[in-house]
C-alpha positions as CSV (number, residue, x, y, z in Angstrom):
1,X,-6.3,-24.2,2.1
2,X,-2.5,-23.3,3.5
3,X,-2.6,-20.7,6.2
4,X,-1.6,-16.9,5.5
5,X,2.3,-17.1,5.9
6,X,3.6,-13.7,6.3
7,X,7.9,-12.6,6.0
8,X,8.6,-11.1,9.6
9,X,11.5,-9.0,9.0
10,X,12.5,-9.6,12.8
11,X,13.1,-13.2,12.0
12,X,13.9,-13.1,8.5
13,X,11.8,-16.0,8.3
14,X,8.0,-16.7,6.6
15,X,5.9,-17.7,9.8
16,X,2.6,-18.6,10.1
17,X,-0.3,-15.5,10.8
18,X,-1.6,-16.1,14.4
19,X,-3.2,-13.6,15.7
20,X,-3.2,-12.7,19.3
21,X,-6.6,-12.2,20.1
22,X,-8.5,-14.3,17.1
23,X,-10.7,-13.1,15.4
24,X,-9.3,-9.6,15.8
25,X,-6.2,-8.0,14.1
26,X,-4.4,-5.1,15.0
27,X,-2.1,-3.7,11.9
28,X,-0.2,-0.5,12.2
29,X,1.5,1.4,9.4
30,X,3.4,4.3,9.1
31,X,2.1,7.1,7.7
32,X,3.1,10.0,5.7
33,X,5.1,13.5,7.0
34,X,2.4,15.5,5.8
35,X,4.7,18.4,4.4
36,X,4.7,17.4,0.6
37,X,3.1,16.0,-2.0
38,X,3.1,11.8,-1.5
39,X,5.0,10.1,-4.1
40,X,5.0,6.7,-5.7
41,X,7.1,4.9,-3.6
42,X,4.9,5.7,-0.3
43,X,1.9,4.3,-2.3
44,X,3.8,1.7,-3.1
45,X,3.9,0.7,0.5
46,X,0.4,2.1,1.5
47,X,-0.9,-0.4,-1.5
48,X,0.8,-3.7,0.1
49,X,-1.4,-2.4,3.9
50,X,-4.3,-1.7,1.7
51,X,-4.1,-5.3,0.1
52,X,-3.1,-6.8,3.6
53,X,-6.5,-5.1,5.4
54,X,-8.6,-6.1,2.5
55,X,-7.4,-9.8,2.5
56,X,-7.5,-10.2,6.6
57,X,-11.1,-8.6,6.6
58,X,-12.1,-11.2,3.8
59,X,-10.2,-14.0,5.2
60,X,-13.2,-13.0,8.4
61,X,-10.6,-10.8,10.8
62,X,-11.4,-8.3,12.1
63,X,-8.9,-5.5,11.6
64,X,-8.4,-2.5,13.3
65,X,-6.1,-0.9,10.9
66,X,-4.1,2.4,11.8
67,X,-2.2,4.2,10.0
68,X,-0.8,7.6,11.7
69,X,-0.4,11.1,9.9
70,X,3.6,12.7,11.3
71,X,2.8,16.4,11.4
72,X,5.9,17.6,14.0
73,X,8.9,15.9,15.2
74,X,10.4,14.8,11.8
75,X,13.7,16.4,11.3
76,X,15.2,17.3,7.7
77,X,17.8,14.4,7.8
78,X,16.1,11.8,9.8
79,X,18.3,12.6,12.7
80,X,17.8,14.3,15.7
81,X,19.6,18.1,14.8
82,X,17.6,20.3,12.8
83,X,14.9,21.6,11.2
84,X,11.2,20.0,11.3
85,X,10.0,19.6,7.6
86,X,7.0,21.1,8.6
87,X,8.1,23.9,10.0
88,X,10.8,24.4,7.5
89,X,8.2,24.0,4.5
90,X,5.9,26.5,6.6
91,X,8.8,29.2,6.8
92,X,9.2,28.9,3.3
93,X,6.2,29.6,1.9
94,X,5.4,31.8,4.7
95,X,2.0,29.5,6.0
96,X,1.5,28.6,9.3
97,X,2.7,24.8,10.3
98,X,-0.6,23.6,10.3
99,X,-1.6,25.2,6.8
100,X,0.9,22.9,5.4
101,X,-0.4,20.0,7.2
102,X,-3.8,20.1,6.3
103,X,-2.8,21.1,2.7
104,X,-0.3,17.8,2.5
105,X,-2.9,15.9,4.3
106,X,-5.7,16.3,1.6
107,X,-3.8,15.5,-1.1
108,X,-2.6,12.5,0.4
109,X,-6.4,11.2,1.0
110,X,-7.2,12.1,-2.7
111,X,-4.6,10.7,-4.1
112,X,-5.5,7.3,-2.2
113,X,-9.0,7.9,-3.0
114,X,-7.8,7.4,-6.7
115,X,-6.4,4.2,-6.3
116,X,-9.4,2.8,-4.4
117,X,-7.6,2.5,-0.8
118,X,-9.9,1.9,1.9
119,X,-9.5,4.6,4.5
120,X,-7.7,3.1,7.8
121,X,-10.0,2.5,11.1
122,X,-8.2,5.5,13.1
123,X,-5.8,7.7,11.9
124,X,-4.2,9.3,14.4
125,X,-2.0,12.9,14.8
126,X,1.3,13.1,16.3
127,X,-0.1,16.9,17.7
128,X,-3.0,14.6,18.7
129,X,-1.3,12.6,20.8
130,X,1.4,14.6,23.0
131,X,-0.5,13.8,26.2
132,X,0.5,10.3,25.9
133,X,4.1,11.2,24.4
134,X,5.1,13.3,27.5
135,X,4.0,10.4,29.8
136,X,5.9,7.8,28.0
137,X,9.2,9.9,28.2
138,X,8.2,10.7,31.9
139,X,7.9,6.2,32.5
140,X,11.0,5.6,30.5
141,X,12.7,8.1,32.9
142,X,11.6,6.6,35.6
143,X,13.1,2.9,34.6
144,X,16.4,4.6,33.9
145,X,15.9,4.1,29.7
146,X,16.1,7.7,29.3
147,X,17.8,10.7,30.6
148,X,17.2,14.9,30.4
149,X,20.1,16.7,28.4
150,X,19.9,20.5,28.6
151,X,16.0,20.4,28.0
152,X,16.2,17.6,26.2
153,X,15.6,13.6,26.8
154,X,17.4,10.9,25.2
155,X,16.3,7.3,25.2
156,X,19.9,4.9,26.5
157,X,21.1,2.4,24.1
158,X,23.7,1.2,26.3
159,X,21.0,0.6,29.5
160,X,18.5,-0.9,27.7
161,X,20.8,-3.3,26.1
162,X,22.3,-4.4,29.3
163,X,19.2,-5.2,30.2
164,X,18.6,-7.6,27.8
165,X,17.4,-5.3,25.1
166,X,18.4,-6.1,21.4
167,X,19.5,-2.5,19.7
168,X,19.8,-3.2,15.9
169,X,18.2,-6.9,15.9
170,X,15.6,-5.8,13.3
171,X,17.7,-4.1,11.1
172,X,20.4,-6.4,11.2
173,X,23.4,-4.0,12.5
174,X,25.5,-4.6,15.2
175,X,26.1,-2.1,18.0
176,X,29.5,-1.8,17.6
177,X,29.7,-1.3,13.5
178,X,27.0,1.4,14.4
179,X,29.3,3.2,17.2
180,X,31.7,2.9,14.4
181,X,30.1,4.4,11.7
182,X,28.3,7.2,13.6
183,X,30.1,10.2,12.5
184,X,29.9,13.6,15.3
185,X,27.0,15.4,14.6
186,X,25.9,18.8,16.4
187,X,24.2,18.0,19.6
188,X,25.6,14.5,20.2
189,X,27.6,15.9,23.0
190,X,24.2,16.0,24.9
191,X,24.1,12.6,24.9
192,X,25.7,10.0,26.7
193,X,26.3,7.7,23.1
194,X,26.0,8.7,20.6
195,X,23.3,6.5,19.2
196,X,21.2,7.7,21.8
197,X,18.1,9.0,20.1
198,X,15.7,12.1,20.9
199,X,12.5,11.3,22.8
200,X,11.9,15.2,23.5
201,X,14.2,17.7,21.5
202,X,14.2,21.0,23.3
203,X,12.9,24.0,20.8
204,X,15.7,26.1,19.2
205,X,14.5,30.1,19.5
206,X,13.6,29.5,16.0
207,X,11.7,26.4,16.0
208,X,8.3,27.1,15.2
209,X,6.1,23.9,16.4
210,X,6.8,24.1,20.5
211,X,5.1,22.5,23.5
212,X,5.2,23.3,27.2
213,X,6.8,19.9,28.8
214,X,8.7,18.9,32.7
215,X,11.9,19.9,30.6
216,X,10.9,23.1,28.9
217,X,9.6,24.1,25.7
218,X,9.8,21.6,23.0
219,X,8.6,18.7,20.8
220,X,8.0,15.2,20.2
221,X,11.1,12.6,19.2
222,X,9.8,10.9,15.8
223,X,9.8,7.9,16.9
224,X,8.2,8.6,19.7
225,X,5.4,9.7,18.1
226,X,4.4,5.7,16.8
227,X,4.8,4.1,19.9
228,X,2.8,6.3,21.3
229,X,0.2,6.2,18.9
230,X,0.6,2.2,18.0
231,X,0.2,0.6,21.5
232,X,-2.8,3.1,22.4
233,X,-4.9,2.3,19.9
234,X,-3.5,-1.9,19.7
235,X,-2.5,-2.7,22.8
236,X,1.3,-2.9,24.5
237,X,1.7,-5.8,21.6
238,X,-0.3,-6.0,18.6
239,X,-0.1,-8.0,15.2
240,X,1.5,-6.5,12.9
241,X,3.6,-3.3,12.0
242,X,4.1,-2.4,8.3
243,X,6.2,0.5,6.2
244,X,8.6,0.3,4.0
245,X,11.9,-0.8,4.0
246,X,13.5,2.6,4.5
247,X,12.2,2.7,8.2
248,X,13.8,-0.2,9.1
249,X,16.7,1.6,10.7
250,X,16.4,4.0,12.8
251,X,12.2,4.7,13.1
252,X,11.4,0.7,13.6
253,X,14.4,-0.4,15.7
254,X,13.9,2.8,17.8
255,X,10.3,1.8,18.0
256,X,11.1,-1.7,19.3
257,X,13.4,-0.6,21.5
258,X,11.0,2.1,23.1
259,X,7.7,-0.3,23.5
260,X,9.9,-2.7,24.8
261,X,11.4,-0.4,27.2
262,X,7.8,0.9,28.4
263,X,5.7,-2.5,28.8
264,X,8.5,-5.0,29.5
265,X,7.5,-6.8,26.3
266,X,8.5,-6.5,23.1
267,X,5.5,-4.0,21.0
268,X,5.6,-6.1,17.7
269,X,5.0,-9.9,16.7
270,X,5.4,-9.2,13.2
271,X,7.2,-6.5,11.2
272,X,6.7,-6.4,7.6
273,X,8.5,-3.8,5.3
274,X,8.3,-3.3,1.5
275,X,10.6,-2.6,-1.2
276,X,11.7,0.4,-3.0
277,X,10.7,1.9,-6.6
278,X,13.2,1.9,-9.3
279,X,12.6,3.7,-12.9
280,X,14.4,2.3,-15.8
281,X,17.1,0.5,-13.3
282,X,17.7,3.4,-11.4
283,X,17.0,4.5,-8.0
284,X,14.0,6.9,-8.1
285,X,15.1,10.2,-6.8
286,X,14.5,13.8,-7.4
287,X,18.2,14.8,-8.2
288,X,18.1,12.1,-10.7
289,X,15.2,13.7,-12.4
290,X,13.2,10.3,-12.7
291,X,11.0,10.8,-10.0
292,X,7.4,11.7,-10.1
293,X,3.9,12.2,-8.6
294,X,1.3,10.4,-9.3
295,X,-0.7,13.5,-10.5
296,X,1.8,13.3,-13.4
297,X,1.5,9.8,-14.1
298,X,-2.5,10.4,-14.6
299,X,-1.5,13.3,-16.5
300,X,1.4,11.8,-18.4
301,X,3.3,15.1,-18.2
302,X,6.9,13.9,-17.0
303,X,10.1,13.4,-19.5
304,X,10.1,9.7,-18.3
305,X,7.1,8.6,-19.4
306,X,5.3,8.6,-23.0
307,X,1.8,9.1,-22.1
308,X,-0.7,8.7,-19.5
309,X,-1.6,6.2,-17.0
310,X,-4.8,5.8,-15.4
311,X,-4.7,5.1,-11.4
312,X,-6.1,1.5,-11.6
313,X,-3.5,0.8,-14.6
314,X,-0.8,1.9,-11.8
315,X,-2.5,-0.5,-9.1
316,X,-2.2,-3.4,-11.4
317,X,1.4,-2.8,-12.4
318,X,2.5,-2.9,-8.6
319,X,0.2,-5.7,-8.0
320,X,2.1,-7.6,-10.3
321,X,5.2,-7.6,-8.4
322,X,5.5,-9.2,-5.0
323,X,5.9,-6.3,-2.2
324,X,9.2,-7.4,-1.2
325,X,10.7,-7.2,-4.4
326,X,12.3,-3.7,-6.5
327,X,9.5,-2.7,-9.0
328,X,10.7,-1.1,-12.0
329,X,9.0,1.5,-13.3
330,X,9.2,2.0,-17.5
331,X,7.2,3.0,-19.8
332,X,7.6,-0.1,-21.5
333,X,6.2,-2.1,-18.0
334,X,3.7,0.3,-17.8
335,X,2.0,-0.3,-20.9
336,X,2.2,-4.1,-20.2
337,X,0.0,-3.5,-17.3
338,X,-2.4,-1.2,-19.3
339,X,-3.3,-4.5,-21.2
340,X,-3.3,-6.6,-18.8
341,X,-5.8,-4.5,-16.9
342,X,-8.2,-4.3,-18.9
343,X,-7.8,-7.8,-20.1
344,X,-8.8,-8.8,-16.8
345,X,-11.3,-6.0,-16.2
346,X,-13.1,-7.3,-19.5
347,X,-13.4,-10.3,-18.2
348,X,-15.0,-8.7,-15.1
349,X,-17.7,-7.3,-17.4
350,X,-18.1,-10.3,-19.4
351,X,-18.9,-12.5,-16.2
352,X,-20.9,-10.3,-14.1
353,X,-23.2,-10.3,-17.4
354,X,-23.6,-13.8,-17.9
355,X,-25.6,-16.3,-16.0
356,X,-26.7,-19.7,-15.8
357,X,-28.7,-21.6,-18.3
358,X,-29.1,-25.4,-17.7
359,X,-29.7,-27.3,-21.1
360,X,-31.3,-30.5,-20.6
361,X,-29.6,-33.5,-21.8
362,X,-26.1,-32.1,-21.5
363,X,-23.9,-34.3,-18.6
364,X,-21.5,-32.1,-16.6
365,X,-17.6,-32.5,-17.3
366,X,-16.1,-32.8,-13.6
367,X,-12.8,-31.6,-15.5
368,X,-13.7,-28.6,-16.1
369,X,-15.2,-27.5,-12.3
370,X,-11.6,-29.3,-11.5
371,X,-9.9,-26.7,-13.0
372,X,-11.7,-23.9,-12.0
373,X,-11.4,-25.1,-8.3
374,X,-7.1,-25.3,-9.0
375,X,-7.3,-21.8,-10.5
376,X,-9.2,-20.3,-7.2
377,X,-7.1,-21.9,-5.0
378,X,-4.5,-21.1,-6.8
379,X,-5.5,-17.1,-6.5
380,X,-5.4,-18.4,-2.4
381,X,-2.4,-20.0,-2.3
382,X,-0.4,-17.0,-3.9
383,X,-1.9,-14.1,-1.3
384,X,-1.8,-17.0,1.5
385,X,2.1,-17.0,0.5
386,X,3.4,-13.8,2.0
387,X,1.0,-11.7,0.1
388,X,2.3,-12.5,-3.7
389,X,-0.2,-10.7,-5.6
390,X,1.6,-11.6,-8.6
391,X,1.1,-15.4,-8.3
392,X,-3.0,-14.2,-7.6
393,X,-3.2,-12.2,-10.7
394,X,-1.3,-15.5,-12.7
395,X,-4.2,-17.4,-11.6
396,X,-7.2,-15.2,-12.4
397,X,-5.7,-15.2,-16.4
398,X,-5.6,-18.6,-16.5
399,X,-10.0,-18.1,-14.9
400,X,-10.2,-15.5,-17.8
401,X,-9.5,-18.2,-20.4
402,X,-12.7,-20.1,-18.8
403,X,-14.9,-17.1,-19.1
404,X,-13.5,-16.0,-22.6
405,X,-14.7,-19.4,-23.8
406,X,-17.7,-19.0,-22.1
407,X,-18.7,-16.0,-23.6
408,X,-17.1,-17.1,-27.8
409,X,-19.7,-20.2,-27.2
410,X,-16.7,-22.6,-27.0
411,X,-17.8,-23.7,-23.3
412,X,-21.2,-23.9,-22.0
413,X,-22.2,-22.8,-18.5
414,X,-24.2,-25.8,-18.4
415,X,-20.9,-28.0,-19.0
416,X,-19.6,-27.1,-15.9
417,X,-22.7,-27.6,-13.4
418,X,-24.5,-24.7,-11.5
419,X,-22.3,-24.8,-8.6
420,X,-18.9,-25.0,-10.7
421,X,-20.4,-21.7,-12.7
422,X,-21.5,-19.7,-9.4
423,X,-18.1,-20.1,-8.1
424,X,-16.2,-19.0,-10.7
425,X,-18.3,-16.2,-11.1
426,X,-18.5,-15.2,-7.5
427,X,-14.5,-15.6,-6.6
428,X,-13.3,-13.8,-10.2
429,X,-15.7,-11.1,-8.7
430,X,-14.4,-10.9,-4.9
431,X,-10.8,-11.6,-5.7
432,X,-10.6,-8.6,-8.4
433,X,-12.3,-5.6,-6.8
434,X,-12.6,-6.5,-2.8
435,X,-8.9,-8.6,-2.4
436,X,-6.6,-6.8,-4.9
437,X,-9.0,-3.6,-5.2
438,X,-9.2,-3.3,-8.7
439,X,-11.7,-1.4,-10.1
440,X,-13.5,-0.8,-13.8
441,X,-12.5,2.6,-15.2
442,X,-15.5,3.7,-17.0
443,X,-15.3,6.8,-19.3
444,X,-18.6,8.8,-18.9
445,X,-21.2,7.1,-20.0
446,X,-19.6,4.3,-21.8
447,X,-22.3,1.6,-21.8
448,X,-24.7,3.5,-23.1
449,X,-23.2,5.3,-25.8
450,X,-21.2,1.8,-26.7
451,X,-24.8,0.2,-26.9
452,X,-26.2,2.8,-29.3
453,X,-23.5,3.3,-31.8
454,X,-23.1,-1.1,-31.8
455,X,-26.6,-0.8,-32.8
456,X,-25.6,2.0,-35.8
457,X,-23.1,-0.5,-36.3
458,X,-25.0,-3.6,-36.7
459,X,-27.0,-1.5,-39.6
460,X,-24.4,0.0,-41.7
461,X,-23.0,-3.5,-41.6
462,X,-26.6,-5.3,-42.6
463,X,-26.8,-2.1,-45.3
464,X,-23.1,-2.4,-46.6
465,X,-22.4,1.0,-45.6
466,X,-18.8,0.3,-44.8
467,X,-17.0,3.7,-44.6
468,X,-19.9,4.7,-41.9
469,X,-18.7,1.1,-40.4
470,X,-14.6,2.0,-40.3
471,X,-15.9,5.4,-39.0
472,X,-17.5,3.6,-36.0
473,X,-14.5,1.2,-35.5
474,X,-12.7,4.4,-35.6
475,X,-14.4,6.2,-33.0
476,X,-14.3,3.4,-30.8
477,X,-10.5,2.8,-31.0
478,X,-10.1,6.7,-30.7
479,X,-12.1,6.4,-27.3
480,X,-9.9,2.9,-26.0
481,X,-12.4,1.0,-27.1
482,X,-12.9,-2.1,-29.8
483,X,-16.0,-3.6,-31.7
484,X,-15.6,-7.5,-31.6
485,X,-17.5,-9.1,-34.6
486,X,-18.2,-12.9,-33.3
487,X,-20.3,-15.9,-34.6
488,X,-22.3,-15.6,-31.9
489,X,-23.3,-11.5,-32.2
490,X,-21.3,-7.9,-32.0
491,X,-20.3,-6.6,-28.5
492,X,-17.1,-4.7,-27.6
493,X,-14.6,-4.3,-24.9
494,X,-12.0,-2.3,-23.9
495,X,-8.5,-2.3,-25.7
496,X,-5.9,-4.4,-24.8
């Protein structure tokens, strides 16, 4: 089997995964600004980190995955002049800061819930953490990488280039385009460049989420806030660093230029960052009107979309789509991935009901374990290459055709030898529901009431009763559900 090759965005290059310390990984991700609702396009990126921990853990890592909740220090604009989100969202619906954290918070693990995340091993709190904030602007001082402002502290882009720092190596931009560009912005005469960005912002009269500090009242630089929270819990250099591609520039290269600045050594062997959401071609974005939560797509009850999707139909669609790539939301895409689903997740049923049966006197065809070996690896190769779930999911429909044939009669376990069976049994399982996370959607109690009205079914058929038969098929269909009349007896199965 290849190695895991993973796309460092530092080196713009796929690399081989090495871990420091093997067996154990450390992987940090972004995490929400817990002042709204989270949208598609974070879970989107918390998805790709969801499939990464899975894949590690089974590949025998051991991951200690974190994935940090930003509940101060994240200014409206991204920039370092004015209002926290939090705060503002608290002053306008008249709640105290924390009300709308926890309240943003919640619906951010239910909503993950849904799509069958896996919760991270720590999730730490900016607020949680402003012990070990206050220290680091205190060291960074110290080593001349930052300077106090009127209460506040700046970290020094010029410094810590000259000595040997890389500002804008991640990202791509050079200094001087960036001195360029930067337009004068309230507060930048504070600073000595103005790139320089906010370690500790000193609290405006109004500013309602304040700490005491060395410099006066105030509260935590953003990006501050990950570095922090990153090398405590990983190390001063860990594995990986995820989030998506929007973070690039500034949060990540201030990141870099922070940890680097504090231990000497750069924080980060390998940064990974996923792409954007588009619907219909466009960019997804609320003055555009085509952007939505994923309470609506369950619900269906949007002007973009035609109906409703279920959460696992939604993990599928962005499974099929490499993380680095645009995904393109339509309804037309959608529904695509609605079959597709439960193609595959009939197939899941199907083999988890079936097991061996040698017959005597039939040889084994080595073909046919062949191929099933080439379609597992294959499944490998395509999460071993940078994570492309969609070459994975290619693979397991070419499986399905095995166990379709399987199950119609037109293959024989016995055909393919004990071992060959077991193994395609086994990896359909693992790679479905513990790699990609895909789960079967049952509706109540579907077996059951399948079971009972197939055997109603089977009657009215024996009997000729065939309105009370169309009435069946009817109800079925009605309740995403088909009857399948075969040679070889009646079952059913989802709807494709």
């Amino acid at each position: 089997m290849q190695p895991l090759r993973i796309f460092n965005t530092l080196s713009r290059e796929k690399e081989p995964f090495q871990p420091l310390t093997p067996p154990h990984v450390g992987l940090y991700v972004c995490g929400p600004t817990v002042y709204n609702y989270v949208h598609l396009g974070n879970v989107r990126t918390f998805m790709t980190f969801d499939v990464l921990f899975r894949y590690l853990t089974h590949l025998g890592y051991k991951v200690r995955y974190v994935r940090n909740l930003t509940d101060v220090g994240h200014l409206v604009g991204d920039g370092d002049e004015g209002e926290d989100k939090i705060g503002r969202m608290a002053k306008l619906e008249k709640l105290e800061p924390m009300e709308i954290v926890q309240r943003y918070t919640n619906d951010f693990h239910t909503i993950l819930a849904q799509f069958n995340f896996k919760p991270p091993s720590i999730e730490p709190t900016a607020t949680g953490h402003l012990i070990e904030q206050i220290e680091a602007v205190k060291k960074l001082i110290d080593k001349k990488l930052a300077y106090e402002s009127n209460g506040s502290v700046y970290f020094d882009i010029e410094r810590y280039n000259a000595q040997g720092g890389r500002y804008g190596q991640l990202s791509g931009r050079i200094l001087d385009d960036l001195l360029t560009e930067t337009r004068e912005l309230d507060g930048v005469g504070e600073k000595r460049n103005p790139l320089d960005f906010a370690l500790w912002k000193r609290a405006a009269p109004e500013h309602l989420m304040r700490w005491p500090s060395p410099w006066g009242e105030g509260f935590p630089g953003w990006h501050l806030e990950c570095t922090c929270m990153s090398t405590k819990y990983l190390g001063q250099q860990f594995d990986i660093h995820g989030g998506g591609m929007d973070l690039k520039f500034p949060h990540h290269e201030c990141e870099i230029a922070q940890g680097s600045g504090l231990n000497d050594i750069p924080p980060v062997r390998y940064w990974m960052h996923t792409n954007m959401l588009t619907v219909n071609g466009q960019k997804m974005s609320k003055s555009l009107g085509n952007s939505f939560l994923p309470g609506e797509l369950f619900s269906g009850n949007h002007p973009v979309l035609e109906r409703a999707y279920s959460p696992m139909t939604a993990r599928f669609f962005m499974l099929q789509s490499q993380y680095r790539s645009t995904l393109d939301f339509s309804n037309e895409a959608l529904q695509s991935a609605q079959k597709g689903y439960k193609r595959l997740i009939n197939g899941l049923r199907l083999i988890r009901q079936m097991d061996y049966v040698a017959v005597e006197g039939m040889a084994i065809d080595p073909a046919q374990g062949e191929e099933i070996r080439n379609g597992v690896q294959g499944c490998y190769d395509g999460m071993n290459d940078d994570l492309n779930t969609a070459v994975t999911i290619a693979h397991l429909f070419t499986l399905l055709k095995k166990i379709n044939s399987l199950y119609t009669g037109q293959l024989s376990p016995a055909a393919l030898g004990e071992e060959s069976f077991r193994f395609l049994k086994t990896s359909f399982v693992t790679i479905i529901e513990d790699v990609l996370g895909l789960l079967e959607e049952k509706q109540g109690n579907a077996e059951d009431l399948a079971a009972g009205l197939l055997d109603l079914y089977r009657d009215f058929k024996t009997q000729k009763q065939y309105q009370k038969v169309d009435q069946i098929r009817a109800y079925f269909k009605a309740n995403g559900l088909v009857i399948k009349d075969m040679k070889t007896g009646i079952d059913w199965a989802y709807e494709e």
